[in-house]
PyMOL Python script that loads the backbone (N, CA, C, O; Angstrom):
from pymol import cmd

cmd.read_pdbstr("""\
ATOM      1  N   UNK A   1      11.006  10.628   5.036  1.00  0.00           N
ATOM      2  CA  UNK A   1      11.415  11.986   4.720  1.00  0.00           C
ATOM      3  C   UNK A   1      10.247  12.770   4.129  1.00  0.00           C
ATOM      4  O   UNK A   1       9.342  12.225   3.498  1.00  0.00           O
ATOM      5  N   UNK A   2      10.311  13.936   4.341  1.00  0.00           N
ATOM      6  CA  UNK A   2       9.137  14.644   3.671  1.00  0.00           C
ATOM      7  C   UNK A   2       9.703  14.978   2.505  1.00  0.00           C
ATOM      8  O   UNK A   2      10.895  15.283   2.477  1.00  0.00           O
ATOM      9  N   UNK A   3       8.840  14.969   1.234  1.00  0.00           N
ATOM     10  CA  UNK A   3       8.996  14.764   0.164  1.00  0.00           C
ATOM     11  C   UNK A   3       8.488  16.394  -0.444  1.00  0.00           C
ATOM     12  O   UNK A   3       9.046  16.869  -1.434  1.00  0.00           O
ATOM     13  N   UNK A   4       7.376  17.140   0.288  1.00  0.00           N
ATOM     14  CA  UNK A   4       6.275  18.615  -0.191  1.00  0.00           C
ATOM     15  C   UNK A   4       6.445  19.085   0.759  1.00  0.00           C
ATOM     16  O   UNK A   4       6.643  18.427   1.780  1.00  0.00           O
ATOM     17  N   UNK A   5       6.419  20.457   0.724  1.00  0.00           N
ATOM     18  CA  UNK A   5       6.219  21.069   1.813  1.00  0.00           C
ATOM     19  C   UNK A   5       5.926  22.522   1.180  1.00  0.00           C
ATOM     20  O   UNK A   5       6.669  23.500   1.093  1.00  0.00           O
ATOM     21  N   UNK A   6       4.385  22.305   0.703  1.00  0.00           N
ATOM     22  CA  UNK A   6       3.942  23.643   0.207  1.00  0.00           C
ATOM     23  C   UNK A   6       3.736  25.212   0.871  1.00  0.00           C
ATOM     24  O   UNK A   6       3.779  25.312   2.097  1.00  0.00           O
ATOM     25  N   UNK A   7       3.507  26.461   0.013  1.00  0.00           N
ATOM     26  CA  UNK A   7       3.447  27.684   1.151  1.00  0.00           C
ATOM     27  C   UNK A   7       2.871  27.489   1.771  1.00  0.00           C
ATOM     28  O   UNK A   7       3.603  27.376   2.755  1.00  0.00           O
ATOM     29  N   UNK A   8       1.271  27.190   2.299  1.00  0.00           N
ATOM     30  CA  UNK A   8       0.774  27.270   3.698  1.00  0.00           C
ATOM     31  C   UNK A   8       1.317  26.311   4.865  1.00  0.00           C
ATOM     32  O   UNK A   8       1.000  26.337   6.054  1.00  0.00           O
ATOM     33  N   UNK A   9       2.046  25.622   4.338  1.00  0.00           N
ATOM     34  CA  UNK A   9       2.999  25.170   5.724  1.00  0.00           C
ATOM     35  C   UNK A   9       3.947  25.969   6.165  1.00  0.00           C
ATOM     36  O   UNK A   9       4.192  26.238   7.341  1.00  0.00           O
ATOM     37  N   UNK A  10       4.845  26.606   4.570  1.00  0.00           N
ATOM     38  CA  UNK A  10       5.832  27.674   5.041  1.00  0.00           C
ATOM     39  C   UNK A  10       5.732  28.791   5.905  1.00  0.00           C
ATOM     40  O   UNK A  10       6.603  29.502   6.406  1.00  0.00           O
ATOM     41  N   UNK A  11       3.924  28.809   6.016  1.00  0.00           N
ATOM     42  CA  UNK A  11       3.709  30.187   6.595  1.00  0.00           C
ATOM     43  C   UNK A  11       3.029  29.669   8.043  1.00  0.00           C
ATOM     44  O   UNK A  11       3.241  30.417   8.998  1.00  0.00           O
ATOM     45  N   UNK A  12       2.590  29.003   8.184  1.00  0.00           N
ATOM     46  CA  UNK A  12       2.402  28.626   9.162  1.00  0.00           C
ATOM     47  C   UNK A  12       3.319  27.678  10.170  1.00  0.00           C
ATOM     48  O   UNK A  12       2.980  27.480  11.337  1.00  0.00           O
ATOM     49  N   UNK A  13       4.420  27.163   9.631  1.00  0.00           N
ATOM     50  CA  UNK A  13       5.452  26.548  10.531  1.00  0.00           C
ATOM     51  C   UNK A  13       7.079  27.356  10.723  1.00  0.00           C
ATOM     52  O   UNK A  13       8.121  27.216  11.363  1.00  0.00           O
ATOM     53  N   UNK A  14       6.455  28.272   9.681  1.00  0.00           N
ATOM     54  CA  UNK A  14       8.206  29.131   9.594  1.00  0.00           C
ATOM     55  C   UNK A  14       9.304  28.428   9.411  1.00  0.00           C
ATOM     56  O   UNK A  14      10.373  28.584  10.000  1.00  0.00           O
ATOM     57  N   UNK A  15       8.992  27.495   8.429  1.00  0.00           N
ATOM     58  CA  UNK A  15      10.283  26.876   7.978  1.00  0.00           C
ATOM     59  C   UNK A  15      10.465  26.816   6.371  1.00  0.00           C
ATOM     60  O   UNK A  15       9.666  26.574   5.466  1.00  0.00           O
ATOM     61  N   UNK A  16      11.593  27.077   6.384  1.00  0.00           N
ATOM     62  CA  UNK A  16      11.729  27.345   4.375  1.00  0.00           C
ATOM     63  C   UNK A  16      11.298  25.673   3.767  1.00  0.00           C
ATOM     64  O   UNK A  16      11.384  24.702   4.519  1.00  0.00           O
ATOM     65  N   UNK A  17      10.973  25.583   2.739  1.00  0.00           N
ATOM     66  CA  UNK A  17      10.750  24.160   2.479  1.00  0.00           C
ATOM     67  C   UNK A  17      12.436  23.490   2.035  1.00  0.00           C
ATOM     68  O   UNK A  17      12.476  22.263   1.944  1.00  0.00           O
ATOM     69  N   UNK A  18      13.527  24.122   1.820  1.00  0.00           N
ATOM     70  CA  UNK A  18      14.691  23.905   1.510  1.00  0.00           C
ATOM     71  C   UNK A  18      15.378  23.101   3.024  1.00  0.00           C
ATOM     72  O   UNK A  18      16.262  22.274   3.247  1.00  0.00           O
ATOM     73  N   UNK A  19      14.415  23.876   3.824  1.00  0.00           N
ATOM     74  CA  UNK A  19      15.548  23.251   5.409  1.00  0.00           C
ATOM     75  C   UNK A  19      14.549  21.930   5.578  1.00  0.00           C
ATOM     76  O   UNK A  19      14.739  21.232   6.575  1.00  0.00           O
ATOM     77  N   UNK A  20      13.711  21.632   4.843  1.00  0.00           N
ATOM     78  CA  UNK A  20      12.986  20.555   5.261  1.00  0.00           C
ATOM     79  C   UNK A  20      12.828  19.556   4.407  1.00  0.00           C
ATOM     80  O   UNK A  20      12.646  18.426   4.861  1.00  0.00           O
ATOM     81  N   UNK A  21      12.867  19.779   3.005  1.00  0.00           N
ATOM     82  CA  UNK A  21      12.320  18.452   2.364  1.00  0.00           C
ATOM     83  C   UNK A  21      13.845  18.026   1.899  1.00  0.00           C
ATOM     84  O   UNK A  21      14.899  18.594   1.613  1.00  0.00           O
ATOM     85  N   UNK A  22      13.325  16.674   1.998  1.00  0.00           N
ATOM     86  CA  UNK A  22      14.431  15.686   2.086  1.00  0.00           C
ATOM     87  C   UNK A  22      15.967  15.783   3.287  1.00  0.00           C
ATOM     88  O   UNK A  22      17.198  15.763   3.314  1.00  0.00           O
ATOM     89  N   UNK A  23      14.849  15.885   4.053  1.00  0.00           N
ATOM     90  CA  UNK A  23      15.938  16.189   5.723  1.00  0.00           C
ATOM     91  C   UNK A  23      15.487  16.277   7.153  1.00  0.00           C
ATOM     92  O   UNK A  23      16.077  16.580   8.190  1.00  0.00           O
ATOM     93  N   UNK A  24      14.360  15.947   6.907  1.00  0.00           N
ATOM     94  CA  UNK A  24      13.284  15.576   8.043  1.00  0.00           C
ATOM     95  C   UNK A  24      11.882  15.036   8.171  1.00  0.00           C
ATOM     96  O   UNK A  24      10.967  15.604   7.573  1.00  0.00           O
ATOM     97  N   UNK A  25      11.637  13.866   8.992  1.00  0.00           N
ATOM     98  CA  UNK A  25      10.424  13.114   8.942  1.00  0.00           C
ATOM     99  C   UNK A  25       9.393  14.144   9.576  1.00  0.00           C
ATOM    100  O   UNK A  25       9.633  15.033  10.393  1.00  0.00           O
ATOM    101  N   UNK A  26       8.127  13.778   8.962  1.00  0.00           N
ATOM    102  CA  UNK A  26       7.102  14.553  10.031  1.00  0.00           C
ATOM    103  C   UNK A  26       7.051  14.986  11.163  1.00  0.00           C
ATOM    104  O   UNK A  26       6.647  16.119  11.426  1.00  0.00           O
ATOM    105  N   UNK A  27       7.688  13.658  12.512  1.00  0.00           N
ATOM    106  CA  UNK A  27       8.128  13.917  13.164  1.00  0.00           C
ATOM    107  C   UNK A  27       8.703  15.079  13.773  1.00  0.00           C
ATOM    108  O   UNK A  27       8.606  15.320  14.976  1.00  0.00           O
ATOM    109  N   UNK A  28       9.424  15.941  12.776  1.00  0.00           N
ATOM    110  CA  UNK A  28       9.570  17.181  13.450  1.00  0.00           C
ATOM    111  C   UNK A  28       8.693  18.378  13.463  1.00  0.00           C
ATOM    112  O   UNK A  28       9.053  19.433  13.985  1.00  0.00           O
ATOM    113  N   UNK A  29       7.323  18.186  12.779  1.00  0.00           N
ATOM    114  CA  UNK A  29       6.524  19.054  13.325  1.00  0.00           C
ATOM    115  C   UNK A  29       5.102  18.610  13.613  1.00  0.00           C
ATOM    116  O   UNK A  29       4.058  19.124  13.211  1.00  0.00           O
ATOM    117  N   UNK A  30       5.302  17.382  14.515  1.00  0.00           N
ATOM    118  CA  UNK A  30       4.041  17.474  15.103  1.00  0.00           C
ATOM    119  C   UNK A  30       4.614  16.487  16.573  1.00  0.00           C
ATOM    120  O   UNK A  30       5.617  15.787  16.719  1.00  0.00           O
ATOM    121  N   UNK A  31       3.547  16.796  17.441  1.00  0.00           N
ATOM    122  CA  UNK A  31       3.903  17.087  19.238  1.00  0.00           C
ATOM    123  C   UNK A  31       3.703  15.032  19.010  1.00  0.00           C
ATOM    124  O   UNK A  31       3.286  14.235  18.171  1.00  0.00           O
ATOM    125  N   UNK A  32       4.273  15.037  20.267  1.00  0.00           N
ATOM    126  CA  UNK A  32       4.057  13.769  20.186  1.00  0.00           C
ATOM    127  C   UNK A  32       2.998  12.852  20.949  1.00  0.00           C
ATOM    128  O   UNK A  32       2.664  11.667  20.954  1.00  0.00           O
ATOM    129  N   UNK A  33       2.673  13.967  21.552  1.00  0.00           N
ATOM    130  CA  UNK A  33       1.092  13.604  22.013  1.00  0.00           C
ATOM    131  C   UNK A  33      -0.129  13.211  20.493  1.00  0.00           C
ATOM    132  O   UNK A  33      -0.947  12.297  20.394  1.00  0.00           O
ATOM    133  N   UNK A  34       0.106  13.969  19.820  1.00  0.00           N
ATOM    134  CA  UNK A  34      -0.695  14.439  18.635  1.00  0.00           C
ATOM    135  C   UNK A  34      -0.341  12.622  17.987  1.00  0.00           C
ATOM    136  O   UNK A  34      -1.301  11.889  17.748  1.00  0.00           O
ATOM    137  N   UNK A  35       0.964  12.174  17.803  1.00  0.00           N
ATOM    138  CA  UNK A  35       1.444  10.673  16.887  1.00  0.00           C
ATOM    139  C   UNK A  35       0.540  10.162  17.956  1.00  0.00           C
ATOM    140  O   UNK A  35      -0.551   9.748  17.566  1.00  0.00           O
ATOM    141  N   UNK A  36       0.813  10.111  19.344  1.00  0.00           N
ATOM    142  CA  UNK A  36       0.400   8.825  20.099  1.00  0.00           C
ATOM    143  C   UNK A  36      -1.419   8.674  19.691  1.00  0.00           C
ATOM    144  O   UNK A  36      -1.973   7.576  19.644  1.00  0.00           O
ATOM    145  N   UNK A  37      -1.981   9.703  19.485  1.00  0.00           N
ATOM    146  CA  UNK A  37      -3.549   9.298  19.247  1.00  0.00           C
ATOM    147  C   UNK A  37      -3.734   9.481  18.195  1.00  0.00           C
ATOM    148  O   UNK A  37      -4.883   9.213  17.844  1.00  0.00           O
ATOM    149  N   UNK A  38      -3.120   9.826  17.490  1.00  0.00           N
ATOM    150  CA  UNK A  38      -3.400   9.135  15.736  1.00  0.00           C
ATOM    151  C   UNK A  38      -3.176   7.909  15.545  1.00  0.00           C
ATOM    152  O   UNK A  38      -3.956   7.164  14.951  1.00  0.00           O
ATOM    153  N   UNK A  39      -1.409   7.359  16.328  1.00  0.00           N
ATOM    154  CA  UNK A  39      -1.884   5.668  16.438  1.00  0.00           C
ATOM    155  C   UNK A  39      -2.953   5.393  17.076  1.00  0.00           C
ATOM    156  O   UNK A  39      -3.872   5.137  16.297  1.00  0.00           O
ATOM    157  N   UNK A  40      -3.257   5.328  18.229  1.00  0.00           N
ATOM    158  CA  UNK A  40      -4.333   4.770  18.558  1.00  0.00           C
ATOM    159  C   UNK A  40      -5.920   4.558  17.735  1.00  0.00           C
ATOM    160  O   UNK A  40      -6.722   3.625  17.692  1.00  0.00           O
ATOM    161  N   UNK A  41      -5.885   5.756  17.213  1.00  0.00           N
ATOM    162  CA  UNK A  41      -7.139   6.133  16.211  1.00  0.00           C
ATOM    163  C   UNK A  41      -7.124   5.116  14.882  1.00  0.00           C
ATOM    164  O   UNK A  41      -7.993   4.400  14.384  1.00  0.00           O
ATOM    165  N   UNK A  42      -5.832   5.368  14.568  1.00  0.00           N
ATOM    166  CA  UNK A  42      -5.059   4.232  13.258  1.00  0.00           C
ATOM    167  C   UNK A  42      -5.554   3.040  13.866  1.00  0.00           C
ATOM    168  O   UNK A  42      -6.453   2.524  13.202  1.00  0.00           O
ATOM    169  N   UNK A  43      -5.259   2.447  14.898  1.00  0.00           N
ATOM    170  CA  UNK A  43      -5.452   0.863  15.626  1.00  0.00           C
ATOM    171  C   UNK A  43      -6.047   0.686  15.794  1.00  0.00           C
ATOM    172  O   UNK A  43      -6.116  -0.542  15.834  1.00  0.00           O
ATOM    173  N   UNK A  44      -7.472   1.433  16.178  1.00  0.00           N
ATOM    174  CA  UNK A  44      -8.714   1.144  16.477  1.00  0.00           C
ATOM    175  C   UNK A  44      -9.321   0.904  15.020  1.00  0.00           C
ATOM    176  O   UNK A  44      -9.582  -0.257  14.709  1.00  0.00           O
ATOM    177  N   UNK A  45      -9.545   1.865  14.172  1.00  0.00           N
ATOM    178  CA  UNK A  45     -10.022   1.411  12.953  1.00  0.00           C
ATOM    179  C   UNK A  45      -9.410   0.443  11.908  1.00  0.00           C
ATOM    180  O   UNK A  45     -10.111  -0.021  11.009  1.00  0.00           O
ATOM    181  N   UNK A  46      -7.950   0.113  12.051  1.00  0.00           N
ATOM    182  CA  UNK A  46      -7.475  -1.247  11.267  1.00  0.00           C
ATOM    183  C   UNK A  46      -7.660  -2.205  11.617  1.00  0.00           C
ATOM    184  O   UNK A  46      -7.779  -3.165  10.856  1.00  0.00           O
ATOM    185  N   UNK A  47      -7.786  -2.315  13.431  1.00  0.00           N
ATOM    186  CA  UNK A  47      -7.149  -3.567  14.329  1.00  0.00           C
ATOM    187  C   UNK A  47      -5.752  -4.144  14.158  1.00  0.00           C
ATOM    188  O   UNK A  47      -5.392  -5.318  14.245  1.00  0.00           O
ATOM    189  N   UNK A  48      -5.283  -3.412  13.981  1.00  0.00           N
ATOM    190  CA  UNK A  48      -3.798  -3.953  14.016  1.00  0.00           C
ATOM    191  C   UNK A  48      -3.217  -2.659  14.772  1.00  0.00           C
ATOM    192  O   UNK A  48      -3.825  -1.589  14.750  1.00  0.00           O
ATOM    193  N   UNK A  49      -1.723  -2.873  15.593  1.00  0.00           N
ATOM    194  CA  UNK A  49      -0.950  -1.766  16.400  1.00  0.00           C
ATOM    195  C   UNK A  49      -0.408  -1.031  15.318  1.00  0.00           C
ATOM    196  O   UNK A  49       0.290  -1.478  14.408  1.00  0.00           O
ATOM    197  N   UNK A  50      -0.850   0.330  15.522  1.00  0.00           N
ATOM    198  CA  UNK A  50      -0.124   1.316  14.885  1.00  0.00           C
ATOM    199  C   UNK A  50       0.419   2.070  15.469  1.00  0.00           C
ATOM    200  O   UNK A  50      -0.227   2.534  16.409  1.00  0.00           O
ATOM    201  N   UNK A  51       1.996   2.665  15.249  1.00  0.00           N
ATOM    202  CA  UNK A  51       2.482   3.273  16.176  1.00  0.00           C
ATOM    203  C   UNK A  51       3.536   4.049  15.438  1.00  0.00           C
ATOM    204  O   UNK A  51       3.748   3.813  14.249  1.00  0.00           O
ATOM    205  N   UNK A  52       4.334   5.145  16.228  1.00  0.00           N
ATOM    206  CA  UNK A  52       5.822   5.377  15.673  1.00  0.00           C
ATOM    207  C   UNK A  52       5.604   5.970  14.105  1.00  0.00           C
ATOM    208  O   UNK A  52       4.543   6.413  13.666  1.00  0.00           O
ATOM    209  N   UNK A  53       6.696   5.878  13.482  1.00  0.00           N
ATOM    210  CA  UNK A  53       6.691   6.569  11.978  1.00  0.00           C
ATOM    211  C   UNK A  53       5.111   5.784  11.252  1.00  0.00           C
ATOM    212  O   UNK A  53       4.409   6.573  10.620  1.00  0.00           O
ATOM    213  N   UNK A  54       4.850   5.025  11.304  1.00  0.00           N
ATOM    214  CA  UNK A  54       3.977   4.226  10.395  1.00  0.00           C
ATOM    215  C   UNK A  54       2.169   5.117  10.868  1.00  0.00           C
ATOM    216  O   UNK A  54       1.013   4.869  10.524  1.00  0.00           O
ATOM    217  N   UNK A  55       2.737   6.080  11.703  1.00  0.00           N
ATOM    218  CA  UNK A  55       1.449   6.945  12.204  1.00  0.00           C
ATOM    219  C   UNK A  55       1.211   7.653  10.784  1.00  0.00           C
ATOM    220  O   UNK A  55       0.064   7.754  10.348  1.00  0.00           O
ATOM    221  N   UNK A  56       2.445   8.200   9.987  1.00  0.00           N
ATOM    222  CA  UNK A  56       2.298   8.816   8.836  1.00  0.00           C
ATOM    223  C   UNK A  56       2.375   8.243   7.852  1.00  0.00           C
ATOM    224  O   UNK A  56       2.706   8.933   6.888  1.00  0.00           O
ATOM    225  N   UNK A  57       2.187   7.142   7.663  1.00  0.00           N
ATOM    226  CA  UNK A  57       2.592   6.159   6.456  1.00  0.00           C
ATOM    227  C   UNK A  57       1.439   5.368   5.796  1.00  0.00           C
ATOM    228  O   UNK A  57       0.972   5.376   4.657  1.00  0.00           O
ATOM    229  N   UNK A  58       1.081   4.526   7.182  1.00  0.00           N
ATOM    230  CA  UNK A  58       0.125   3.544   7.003  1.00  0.00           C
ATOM    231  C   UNK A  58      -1.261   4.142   5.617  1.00  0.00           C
ATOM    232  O   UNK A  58      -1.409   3.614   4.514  1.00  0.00           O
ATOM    233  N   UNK A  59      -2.055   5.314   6.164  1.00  0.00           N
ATOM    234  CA  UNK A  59      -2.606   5.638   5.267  1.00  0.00           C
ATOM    235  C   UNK A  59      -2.322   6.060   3.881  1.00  0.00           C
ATOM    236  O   UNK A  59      -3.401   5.975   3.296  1.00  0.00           O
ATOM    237  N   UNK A  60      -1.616   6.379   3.243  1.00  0.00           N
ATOM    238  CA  UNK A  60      -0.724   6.873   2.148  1.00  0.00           C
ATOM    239  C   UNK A  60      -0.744   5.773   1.426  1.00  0.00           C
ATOM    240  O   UNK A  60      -1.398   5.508   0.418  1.00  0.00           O
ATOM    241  N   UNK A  61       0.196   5.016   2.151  1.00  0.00           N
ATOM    242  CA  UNK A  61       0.708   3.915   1.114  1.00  0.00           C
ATOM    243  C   UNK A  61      -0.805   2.795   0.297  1.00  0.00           C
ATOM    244  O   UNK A  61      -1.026   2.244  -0.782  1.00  0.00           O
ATOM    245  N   UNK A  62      -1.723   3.028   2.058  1.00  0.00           N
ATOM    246  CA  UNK A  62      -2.942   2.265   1.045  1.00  0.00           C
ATOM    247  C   UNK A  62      -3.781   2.936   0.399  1.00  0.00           C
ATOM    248  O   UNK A  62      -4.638   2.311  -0.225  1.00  0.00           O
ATOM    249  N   UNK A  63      -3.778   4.084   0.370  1.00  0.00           N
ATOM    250  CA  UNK A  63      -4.943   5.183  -0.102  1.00  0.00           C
ATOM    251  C   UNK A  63      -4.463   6.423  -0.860  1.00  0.00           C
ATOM    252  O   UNK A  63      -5.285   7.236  -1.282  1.00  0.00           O
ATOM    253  N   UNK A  64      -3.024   6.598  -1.059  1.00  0.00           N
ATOM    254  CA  UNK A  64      -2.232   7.603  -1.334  1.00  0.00           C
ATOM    255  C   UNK A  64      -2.342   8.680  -0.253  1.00  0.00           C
ATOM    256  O   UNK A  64      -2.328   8.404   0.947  1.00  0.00           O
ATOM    257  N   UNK A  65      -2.433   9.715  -0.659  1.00  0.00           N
ATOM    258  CA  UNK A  65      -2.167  11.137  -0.021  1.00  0.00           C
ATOM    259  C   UNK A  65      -3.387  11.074   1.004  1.00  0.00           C
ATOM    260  O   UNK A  65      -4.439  10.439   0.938  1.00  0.00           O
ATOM    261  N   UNK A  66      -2.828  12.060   2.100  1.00  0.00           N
ATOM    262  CA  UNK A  66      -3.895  11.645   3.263  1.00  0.00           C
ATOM    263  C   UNK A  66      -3.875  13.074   3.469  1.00  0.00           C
ATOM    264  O   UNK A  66      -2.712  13.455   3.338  1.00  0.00           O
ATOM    265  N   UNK A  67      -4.659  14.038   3.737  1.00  0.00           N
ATOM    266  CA  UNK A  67      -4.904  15.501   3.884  1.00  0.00           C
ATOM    267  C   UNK A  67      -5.950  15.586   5.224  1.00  0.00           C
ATOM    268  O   UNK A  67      -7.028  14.997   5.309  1.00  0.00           O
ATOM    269  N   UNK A  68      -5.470  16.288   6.030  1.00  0.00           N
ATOM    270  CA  UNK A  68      -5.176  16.465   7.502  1.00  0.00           C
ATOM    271  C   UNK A  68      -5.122  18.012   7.913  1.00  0.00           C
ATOM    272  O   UNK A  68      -4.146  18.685   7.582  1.00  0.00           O
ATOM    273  N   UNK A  69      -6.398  18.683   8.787  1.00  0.00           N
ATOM    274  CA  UNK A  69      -5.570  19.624   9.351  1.00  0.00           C
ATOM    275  C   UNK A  69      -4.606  19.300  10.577  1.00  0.00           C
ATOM    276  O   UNK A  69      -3.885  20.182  11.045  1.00  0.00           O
TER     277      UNK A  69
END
""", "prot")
cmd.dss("prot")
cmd.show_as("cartoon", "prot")
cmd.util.cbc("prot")
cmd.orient("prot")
């Protein structure tokens, strides 16, 4: 679940942060072309398969916050 969803997302995705946090995974705003080569990118530099939700996770959990355009 997304947990932040500060103004420059609000203004750039047009979504209130009320319709979003705690009611939707990343997943709903990014293409899914965009997950499939971040896993890959993820898998190449861990060596292990990264895929699916853990496209947004994996880094976080070992490094905390991961900042991304």
């Amino acid at each position: 679940m997304i947990k932040m969803f500060n103004s420059g997302a609000v203004k750039m995705l047009v979504y209130r942060s009320d319709e979003i946090i705690n009611k939707h995974t990343p997943a709903l705003i990014h293409l899914e072309s965009e997950v499939i080569e971040r896993g890959e990118e993820l898998s190449e530099s861990s060596g292990e398969e990264i895929g699916g939700f853990k496209v947004f996770i994996t880094l976080p959990k070992k490094h905390g916050s991961e900042t991304r355009e």
